[in-house]
C-alpha positions as CSV (number, residue, x, y, z in Angstrom):
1,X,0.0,0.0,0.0
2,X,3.0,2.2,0.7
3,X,4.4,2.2,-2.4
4,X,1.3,2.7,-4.6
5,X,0.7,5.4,-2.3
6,X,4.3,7.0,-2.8
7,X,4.2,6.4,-6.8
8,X,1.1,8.7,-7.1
9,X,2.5,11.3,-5.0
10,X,0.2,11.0,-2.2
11,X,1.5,11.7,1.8
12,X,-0.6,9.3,4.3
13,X,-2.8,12.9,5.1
14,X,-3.6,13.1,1.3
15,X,-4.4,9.3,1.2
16,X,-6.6,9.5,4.4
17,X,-8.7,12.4,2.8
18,X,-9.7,10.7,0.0
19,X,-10.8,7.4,2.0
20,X,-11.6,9.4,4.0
21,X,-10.1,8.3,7.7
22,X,-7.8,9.3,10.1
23,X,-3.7,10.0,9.1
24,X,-3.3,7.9,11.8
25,X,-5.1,4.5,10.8
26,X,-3.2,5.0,6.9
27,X,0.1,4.9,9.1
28,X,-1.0,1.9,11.3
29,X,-2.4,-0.2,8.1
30,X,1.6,1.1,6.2
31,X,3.1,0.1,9.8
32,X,1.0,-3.2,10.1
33,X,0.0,-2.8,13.6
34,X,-3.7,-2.0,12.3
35,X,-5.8,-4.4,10.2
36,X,-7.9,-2.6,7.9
37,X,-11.4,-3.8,6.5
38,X,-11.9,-4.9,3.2
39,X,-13.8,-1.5,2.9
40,X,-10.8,0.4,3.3
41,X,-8.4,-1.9,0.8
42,X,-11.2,-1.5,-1.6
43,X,-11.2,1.7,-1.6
44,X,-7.6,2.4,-1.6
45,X,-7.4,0.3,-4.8
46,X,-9.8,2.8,-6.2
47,X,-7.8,5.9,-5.4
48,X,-4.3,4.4,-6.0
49,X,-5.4,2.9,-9.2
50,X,-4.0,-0.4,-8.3
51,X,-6.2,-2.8,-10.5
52,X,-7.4,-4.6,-7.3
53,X,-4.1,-5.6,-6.4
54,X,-4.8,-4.6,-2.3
55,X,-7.8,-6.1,-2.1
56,X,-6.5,-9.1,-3.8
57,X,-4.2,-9.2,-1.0
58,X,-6.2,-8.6,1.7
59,X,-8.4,-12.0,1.1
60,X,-5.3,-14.0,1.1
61,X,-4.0,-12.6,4.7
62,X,-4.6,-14.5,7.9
63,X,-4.8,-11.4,9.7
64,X,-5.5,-13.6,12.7
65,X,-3.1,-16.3,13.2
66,X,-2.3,-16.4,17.0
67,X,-5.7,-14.5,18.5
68,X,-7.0,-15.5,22.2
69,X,-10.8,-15.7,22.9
70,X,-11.5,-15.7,27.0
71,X,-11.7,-19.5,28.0
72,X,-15.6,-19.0,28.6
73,X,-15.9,-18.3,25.0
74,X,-13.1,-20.0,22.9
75,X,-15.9,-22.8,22.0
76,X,-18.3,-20.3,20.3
77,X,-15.2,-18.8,18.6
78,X,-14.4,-22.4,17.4
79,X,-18.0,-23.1,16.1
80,X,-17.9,-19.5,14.2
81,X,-14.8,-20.4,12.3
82,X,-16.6,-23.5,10.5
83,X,-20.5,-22.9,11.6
84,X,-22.4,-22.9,8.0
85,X,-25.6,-20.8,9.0
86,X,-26.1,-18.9,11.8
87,X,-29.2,-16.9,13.4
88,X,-28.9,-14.3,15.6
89,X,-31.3,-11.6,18.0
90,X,-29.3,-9.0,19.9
91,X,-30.4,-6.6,22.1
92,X,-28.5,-3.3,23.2
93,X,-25.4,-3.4,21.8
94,X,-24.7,-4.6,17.8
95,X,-23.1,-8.4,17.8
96,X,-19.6,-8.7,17.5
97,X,-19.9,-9.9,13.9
98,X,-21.2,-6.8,13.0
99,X,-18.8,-4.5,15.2
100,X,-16.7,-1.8,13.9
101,X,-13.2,-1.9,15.2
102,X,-14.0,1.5,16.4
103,X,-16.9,0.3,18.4
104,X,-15.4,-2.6,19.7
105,X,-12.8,-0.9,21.3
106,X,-15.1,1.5,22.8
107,X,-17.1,-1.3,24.1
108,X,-14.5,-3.1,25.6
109,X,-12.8,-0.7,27.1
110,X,-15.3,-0.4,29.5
111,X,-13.8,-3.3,31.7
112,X,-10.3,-3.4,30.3
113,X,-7.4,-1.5,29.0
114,X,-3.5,-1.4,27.5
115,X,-2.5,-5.0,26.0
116,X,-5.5,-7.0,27.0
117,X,-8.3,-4.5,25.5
118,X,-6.3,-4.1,22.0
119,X,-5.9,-8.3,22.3
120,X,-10.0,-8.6,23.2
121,X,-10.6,-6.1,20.0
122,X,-8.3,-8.4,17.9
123,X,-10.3,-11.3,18.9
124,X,-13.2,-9.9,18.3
125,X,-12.4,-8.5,14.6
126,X,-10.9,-12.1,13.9
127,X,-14.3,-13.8,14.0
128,X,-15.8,-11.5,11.4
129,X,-13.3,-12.1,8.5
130,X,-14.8,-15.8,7.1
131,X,-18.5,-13.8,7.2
132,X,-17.0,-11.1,5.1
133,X,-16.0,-13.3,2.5
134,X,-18.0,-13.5,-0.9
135,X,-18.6,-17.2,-0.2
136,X,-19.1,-16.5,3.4
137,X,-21.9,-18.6,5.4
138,X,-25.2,-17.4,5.8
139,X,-25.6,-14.7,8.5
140,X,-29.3,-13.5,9.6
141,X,-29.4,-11.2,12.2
142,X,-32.7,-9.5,14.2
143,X,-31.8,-6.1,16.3
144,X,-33.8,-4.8,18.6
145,X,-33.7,-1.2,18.1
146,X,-31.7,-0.4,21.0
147,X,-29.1,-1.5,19.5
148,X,-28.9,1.9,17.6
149,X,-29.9,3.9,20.5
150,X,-27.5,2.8,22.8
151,X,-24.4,4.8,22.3
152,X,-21.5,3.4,22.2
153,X,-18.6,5.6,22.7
154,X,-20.2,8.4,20.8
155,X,-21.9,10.0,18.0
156,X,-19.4,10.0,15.6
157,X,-19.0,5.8,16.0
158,X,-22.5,4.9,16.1
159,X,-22.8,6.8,12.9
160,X,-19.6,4.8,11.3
161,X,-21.5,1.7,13.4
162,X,-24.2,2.5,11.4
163,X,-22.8,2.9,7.7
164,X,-20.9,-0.3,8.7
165,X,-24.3,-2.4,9.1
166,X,-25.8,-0.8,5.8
167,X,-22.7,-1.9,4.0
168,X,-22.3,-5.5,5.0
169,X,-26.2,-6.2,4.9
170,X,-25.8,-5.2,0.9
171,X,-24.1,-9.1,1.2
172,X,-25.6,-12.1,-0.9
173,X,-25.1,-13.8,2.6
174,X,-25.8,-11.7,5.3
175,X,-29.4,-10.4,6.3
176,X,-30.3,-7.8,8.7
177,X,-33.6,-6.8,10.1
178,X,-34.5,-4.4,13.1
179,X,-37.4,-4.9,15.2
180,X,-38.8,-1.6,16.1
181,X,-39.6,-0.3,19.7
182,X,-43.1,1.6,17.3
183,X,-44.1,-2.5,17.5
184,X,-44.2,-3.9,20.5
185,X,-46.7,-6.5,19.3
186,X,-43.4,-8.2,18.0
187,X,-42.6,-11.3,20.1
188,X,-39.1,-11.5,20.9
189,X,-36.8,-13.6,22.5
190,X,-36.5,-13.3,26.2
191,X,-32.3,-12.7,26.1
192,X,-29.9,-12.1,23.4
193,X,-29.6,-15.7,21.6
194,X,-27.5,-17.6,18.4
195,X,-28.9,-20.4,16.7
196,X,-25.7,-22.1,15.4
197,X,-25.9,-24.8,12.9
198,X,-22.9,-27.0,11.9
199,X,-21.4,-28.9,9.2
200,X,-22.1,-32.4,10.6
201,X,-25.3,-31.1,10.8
202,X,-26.1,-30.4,14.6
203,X,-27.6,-27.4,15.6
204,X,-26.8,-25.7,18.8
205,X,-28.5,-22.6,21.2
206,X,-26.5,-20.3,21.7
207,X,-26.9,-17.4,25.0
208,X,-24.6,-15.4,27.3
209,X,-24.7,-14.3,31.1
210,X,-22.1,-11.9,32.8
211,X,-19.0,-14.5,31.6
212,X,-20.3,-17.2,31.1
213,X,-21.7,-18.9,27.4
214,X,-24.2,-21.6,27.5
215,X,-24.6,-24.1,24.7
216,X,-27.9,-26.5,24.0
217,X,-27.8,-29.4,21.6
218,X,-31.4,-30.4,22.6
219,X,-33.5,-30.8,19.6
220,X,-36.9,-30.1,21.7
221,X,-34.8,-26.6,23.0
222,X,-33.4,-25.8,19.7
223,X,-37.1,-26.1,18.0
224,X,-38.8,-23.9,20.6
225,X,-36.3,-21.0,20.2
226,X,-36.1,-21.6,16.5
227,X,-39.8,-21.4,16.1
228,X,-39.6,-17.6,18.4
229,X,-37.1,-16.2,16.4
230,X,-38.8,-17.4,12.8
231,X,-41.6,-15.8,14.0
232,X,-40.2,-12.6,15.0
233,X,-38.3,-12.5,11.7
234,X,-41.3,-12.5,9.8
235,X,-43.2,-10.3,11.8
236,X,-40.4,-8.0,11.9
237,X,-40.2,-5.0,9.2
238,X,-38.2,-6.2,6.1
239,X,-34.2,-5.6,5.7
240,X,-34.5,-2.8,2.8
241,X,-37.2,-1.4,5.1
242,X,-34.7,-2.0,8.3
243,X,-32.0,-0.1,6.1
244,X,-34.0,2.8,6.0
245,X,-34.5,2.6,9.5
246,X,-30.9,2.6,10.0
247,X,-30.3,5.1,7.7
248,X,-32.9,7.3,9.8
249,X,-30.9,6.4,12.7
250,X,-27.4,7.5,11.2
251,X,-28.9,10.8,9.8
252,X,-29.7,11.7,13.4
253,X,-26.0,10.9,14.7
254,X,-25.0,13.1,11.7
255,X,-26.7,16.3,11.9
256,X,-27.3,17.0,15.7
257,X,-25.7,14.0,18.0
258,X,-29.0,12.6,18.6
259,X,-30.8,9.3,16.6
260,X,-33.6,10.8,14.7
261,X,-36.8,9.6,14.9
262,X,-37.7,7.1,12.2
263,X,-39.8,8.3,9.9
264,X,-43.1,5.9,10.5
265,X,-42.9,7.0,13.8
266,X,-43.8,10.5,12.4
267,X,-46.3,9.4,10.0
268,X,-48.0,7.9,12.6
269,X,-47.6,11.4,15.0
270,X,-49.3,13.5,12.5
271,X,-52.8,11.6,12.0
272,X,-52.9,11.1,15.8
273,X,-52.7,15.3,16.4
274,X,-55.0,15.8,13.4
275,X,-57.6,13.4,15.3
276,X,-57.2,15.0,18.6
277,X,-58.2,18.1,16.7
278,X,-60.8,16.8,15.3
279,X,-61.7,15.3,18.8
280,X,-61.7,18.7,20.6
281,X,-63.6,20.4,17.3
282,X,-66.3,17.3,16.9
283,X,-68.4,18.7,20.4
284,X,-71.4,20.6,20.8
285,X,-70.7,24.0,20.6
286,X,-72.1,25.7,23.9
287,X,-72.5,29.5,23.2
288,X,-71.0,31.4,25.6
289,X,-73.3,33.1,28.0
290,X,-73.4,36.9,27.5
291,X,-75.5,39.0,30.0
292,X,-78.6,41.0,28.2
293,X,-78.2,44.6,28.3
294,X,-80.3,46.2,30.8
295,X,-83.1,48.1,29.2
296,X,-83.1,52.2,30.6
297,X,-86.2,52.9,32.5
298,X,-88.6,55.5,30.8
């Protein structure tokens, strides 16, 4: 990347403009201490003028080779990296499939800092890379709304978080929907859940507590939770609808720091003030009682 970069004249600022990021990340990617998205070697191909030569490049990297998951969730990591469908409802904050590097970091360093948050970010980031691909497995993911709501971080990543989820959801294998808080006829699951299906077939249920993952291979289980989440997937607005929902959501972290409020929310505010008018209007109307002059006396 450095030397396409220096053969067109460009410095690392002039580079980062046109992507556009930060100076910073252009020197981390050059330096190697920062793996970029596919996004970002796509799109440095098309401002270099390389041919696809980075992107190229990027697919054959194991940007990964000697990541550590926490012991409580090194199986999950293990069925990701050969799982060939998975279903997923998240409440609050986006999966980590789905996370921005950005986000991630903000999210974990919540509870950890120095070596171990930029290992736990590493991790995290590893897991996405075989879903990315163009032959990746299937992916279909239900948020709850909150995920967009709760910030994480602050505006400016939600609304990167944001872009991020419009972008991958364009995938012929990934799918995702958002179940509105405007619905709350939607039945949802009870706690965040994945429903994990394997190549020898065996399909697993997936949850989390504080630090703890639980796995269920109980075909009675895995048919009851299967059933909720079909359900809600259906029920749930459609993911070209959700992507406008998102995109709603983005605007708002663009213009003024806050999430704007989705439009169908507003369609349905206007007819319900028009009523009320109507409502306060549709009444007998009293006349006002006005004294009668008093007549003069002769």
């Amino acid at each position: 990347m450095k030397h396409f970069r220096e053969s067109v004249g460009l410095t690392q600022e002039g580079l980062a403009g046109e992507i556009p990021c930060d100076r910073s990340h252009v020197a981390r990617v050059e330096a190697g201490t920062r793996v970029p998205q596919d996004t970002f070697a796509k799109k440095c191909d098309e401002v270099l003028g390389t041919g696809g030569v980075l992107m190229r490049l990027w697919g054959r990297i194991d940007w990964y080779p000697q990541v550590e998951h926490p012991d409580w969730f090194r199986r999950r990591a293990e069925m990701d990296a050969v799982a060939v469908a998975l279903r997923e409802y998240q409440e609050r904050v986006v999966p980590g499939l789905l996370q921005t590097e950005a986000y991630a970091r903000a999210l974990f360093s919540r509870v950890t800092s120095g070596e171990e948050l930029e290992e736990r970010v590493r991790a995290r980031l590893s897991r996405q890379q075989r879903f990315l691909e163009a032959d990746g497995p299937f992916y279909a993911v239900v948020l709850d709304e909150s995920c967009l709501r709760n910030v994480v971080g602050s505006h400016a990543i939600m609304r990167d978080q944001c872009a991020h989820l419009l972008d991958v959801g364009r995938r012929p294998n990934i799918r995702i929907q958002v179940a509105p808080a405007a619905l709350p006829g939607l039945v949802r699951p009870n706690a965040p859940m994945s429903l994990i299906k394997l190549p020898d077939g065996l399909e697993w249920v997936y949850s989390e507590s504080l630090d703890r993952g639980h796995f269920n291979d109980d075909p009675t289980v895995h048919a009851r939770h299967s059933q909720t989440y079909d359900v809600l997937r259906a029920d749930a607005p459609s993911a070209p609808d959700s992507a406008a929902l998102i995109s709603d959501v983005m605007e708002g972290y663009e213009h003024d720091g806050q999430p704007r409020v989705p439009r169908a929310e507003l369609d349905q505010e206007q007819p319900q003030r028009r009523q009320r008018r109507q409502l306060r209007r549709s009444g007998p109307r009293v006349p006002p009682h006005r004294p009668r002059p008093r007549q003069q006396e002769p």
